[in-house]
DRENMAR-344638 format. One record per residue (C-alpha): residue in one letter; residue number from 1; x, y negated, z negated. Coordinates in nm, 3 decimals, decimal comma, always signed. Layout:
BEGIN
(r 'a' NUM (X Y Z)) ...
***
This chain:
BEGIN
(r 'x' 1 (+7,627 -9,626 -4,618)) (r 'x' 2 (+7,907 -9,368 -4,570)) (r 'x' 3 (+8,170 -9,688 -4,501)) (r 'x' 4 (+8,044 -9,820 -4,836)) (r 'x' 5 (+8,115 -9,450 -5,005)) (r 'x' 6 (+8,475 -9,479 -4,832)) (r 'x' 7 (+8,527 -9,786 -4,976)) (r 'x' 8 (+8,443 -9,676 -5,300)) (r 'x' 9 (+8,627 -9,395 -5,252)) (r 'x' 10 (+8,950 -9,559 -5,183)) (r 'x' 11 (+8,904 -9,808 -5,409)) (r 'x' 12 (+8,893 -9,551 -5,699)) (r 'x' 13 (+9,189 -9,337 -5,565)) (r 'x' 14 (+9,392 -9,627 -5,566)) (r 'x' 15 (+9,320 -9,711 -5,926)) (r 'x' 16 (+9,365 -9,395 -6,019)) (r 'x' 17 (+9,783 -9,384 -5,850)) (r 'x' 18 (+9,839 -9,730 -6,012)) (r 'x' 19 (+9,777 -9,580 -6,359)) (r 'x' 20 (+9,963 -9,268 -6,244)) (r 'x' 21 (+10,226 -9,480 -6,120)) (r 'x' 22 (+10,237 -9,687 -6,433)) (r 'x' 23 (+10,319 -9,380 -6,658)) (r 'x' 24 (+10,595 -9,242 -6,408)) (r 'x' 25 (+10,750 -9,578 -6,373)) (r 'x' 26 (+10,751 -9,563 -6,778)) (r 'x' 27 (+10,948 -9,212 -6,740)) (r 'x' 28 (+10,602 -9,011 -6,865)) (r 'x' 29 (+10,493 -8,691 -6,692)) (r 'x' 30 (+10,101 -8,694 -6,755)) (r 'x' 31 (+9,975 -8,313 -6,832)) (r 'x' 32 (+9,692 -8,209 -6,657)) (r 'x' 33 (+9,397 -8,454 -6,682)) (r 'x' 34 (+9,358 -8,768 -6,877)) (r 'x' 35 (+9,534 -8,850 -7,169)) (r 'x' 36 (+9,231 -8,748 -7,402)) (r 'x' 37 (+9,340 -8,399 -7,289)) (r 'x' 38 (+9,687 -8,427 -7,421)) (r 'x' 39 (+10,017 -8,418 -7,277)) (r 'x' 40 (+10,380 -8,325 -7,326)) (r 'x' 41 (+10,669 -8,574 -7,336)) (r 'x' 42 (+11,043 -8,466 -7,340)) (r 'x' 43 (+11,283 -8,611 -7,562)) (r 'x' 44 (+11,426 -8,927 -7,342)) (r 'x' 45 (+11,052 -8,931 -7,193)) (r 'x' 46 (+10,848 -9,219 -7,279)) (r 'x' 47 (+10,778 -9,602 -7,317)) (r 'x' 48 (+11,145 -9,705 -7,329)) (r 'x' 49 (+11,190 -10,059 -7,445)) (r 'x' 50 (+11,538 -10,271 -7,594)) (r 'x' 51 (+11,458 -10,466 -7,924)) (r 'x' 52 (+11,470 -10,852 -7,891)) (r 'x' 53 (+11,659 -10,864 -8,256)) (r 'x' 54 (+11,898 -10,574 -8,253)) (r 'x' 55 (+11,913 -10,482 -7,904)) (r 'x' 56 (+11,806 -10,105 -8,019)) (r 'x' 57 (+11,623 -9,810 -7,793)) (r 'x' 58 (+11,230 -9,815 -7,893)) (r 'x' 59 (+11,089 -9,488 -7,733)) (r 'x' 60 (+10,692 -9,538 -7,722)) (r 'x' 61 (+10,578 -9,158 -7,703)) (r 'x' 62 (+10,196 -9,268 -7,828)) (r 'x' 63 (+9,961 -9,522 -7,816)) (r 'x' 64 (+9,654 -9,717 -7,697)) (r 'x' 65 (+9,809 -9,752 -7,333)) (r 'x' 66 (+9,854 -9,376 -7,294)) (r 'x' 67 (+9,515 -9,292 -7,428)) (r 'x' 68 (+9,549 -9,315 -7,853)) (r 'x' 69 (+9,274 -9,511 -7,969)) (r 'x' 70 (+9,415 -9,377 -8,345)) (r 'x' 71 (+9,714 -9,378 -8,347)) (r 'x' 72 (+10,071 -9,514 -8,221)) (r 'x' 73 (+10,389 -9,295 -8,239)) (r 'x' 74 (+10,745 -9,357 -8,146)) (r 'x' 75 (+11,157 -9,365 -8,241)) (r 'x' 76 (+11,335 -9,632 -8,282)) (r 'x' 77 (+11,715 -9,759 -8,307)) (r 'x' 78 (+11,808 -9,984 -8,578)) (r 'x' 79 (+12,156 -10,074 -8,542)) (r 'x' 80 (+12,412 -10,124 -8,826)) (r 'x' 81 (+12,331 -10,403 -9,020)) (r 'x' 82 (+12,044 -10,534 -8,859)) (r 'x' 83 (+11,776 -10,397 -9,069)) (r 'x' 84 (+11,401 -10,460 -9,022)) (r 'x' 85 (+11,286 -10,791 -9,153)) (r 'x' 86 (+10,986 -10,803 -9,480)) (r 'x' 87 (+10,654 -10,814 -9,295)) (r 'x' 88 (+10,331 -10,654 -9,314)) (r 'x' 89 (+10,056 -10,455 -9,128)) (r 'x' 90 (+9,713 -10,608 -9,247)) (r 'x' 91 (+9,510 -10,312 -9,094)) (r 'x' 92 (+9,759 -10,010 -8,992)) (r 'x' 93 (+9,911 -9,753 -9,262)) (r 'x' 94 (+10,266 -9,685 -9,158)) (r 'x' 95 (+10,469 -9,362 -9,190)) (r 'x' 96 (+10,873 -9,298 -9,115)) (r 'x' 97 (+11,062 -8,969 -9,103)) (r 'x' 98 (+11,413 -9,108 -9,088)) (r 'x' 99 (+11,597 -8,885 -8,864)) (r 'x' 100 (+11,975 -9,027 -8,880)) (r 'x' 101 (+12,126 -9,298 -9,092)) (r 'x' 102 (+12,059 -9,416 -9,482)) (r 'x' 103 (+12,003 -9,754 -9,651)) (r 'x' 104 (+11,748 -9,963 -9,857)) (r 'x' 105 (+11,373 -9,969 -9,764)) (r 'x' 106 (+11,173 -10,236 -9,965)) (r 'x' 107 (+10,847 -10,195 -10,046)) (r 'x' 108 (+10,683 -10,478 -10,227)) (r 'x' 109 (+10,983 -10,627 -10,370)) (r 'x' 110 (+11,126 -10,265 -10,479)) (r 'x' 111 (+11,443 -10,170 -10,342)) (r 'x' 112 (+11,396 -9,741 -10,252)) (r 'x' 113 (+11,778 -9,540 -10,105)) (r 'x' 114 (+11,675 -9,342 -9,816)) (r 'x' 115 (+11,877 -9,080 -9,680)) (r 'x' 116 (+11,842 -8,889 -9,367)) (r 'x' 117 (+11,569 -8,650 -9,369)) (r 'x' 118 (+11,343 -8,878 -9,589)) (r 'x' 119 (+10,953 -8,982 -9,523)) (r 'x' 120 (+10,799 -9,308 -9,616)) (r 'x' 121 (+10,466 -9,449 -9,637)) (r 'x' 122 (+10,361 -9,787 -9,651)) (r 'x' 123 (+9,927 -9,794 -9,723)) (r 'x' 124 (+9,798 -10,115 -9,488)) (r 'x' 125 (+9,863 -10,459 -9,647)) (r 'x' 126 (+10,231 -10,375 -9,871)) (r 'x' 127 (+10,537 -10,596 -9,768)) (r 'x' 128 (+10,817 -10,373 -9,661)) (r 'x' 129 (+11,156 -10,377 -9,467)) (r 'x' 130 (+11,457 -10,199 -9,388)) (r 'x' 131 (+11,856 -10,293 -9,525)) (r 'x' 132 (+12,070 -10,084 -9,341)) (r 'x' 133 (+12,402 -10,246 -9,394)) (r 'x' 134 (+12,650 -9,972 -9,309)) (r 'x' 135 (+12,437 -9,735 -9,084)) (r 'x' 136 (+12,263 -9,702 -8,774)) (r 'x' 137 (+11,931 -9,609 -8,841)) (r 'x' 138 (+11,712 -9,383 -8,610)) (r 'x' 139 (+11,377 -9,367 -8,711)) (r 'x' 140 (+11,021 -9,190 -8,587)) (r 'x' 141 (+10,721 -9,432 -8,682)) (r 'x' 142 (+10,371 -9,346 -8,672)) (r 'x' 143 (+10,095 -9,604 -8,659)) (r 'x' 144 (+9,752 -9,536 -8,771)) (r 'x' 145 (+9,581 -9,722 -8,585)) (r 'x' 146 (+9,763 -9,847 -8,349)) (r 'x' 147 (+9,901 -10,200 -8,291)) (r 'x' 148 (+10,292 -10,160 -8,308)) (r 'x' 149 (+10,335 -10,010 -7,967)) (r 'x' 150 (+10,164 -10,334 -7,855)) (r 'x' 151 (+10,362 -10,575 -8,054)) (r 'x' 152 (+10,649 -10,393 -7,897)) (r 'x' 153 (+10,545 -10,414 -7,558)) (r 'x' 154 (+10,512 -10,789 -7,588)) (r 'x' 155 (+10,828 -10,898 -7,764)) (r 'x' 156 (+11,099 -10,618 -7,608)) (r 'x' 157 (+11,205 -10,570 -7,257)) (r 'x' 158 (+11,239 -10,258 -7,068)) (r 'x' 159 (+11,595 -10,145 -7,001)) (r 'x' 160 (+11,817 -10,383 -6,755)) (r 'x' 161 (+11,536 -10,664 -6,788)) (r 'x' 162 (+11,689 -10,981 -6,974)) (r 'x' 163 (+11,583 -10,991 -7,304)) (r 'x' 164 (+11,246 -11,272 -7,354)) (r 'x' 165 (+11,377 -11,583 -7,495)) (r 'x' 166 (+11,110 -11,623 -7,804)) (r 'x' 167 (+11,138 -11,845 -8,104)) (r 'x' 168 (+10,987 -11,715 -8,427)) (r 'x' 169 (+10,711 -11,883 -8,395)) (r 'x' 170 (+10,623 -11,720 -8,050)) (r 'x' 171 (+10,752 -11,359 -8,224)) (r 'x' 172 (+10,501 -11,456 -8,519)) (r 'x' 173 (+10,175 -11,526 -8,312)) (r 'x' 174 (+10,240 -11,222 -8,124)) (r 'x' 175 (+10,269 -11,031 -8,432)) (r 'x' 176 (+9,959 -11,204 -8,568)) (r 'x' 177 (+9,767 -11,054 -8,246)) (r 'x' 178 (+9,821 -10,707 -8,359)) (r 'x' 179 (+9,741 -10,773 -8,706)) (r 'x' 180 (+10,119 -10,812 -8,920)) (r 'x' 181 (+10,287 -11,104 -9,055)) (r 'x' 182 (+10,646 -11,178 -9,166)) (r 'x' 183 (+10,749 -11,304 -9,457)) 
***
């Protein structure tokens, strides 16, 4: 019986340093406790991922795999002139607070300026994209609930990892998974 109870024992603590190891290997110091509890990220800390599209930084700071069942929160790089292509979120309300650059966002056909320093909302369901044709865009996205940081995680590579090779079709069932569609 107390072999069995050792077992078990080691069993669970090595669980337990695979997750830790997971979020160090993903540059994340965990606060105290479990993620329910909360924790504090610097500013380069995070999920840190390279865009398949645009080869822009993606900084996942929140989301299912670090203990959000509600929501998803991150940055990222849009470089100059690649935009974000029309597409949708069938179930997830999406939020941006545009923290450098300016350009077009379109939601549902209507073209909106957006400057630095500007929000935006899209309600679940509205077709919306980004032109950015002269400016770099840096962007913090919020997800409610989540699904982007998983759509992410799929499609982009971590840093000095060859990007995926995926055809639109491939990018498009992934999307589908996590509940948006392109255009």
């Amino acid at each position: 019986m107390i072999g069995l109870e050792q077992n078990r024992r080691s069993f669970l603590l090595g669980l337990g340093s695979m997750g830790i190891s997971q979020l160090l290997a993903r540059g994340m110091t965990p606060a105290r406790g479990a993620a329910p509890e909360g924790y504090v990220l610097a500013a380069t800390e995070g999920e840190q991922l390279i865009h398949f599209r645009d080869h822009g930084k993606i900084f996942i700071k929140v989301g299912s795999a670090t203990g959000s069942g509600n929501l998803a929160l991150g940055t990222q790089q849009v470089t100059a002139g690649a935009g974000i292509p029309i597409h949708r979120h069938l179930q997830m309300d999406e939020a941006f607070y545009v923290l450098e650059g300016s350009g077009i966002f379109i939601l549902n056909d209507v073209r909106h300026p957006f400057e630095k320093g500007g929000t935006i909302f899209i309600p679940k369901n509205s077709w919306h994209g980004f032109a950015n044709p002269d400016h770099e865009l840096l962007l913090l996205w919020i997800m409610s609930p989540p699904g982007l940081d998983g759509f992410f995680r799929e499609t982009c590579n971590p840093p000095g990892v060859p990007p995926k090779q995926l055809t639109r079709e491939q990018i498009n069932e992934i999307a589908r998974k996590y509940g948006t569609e392109f255009r």
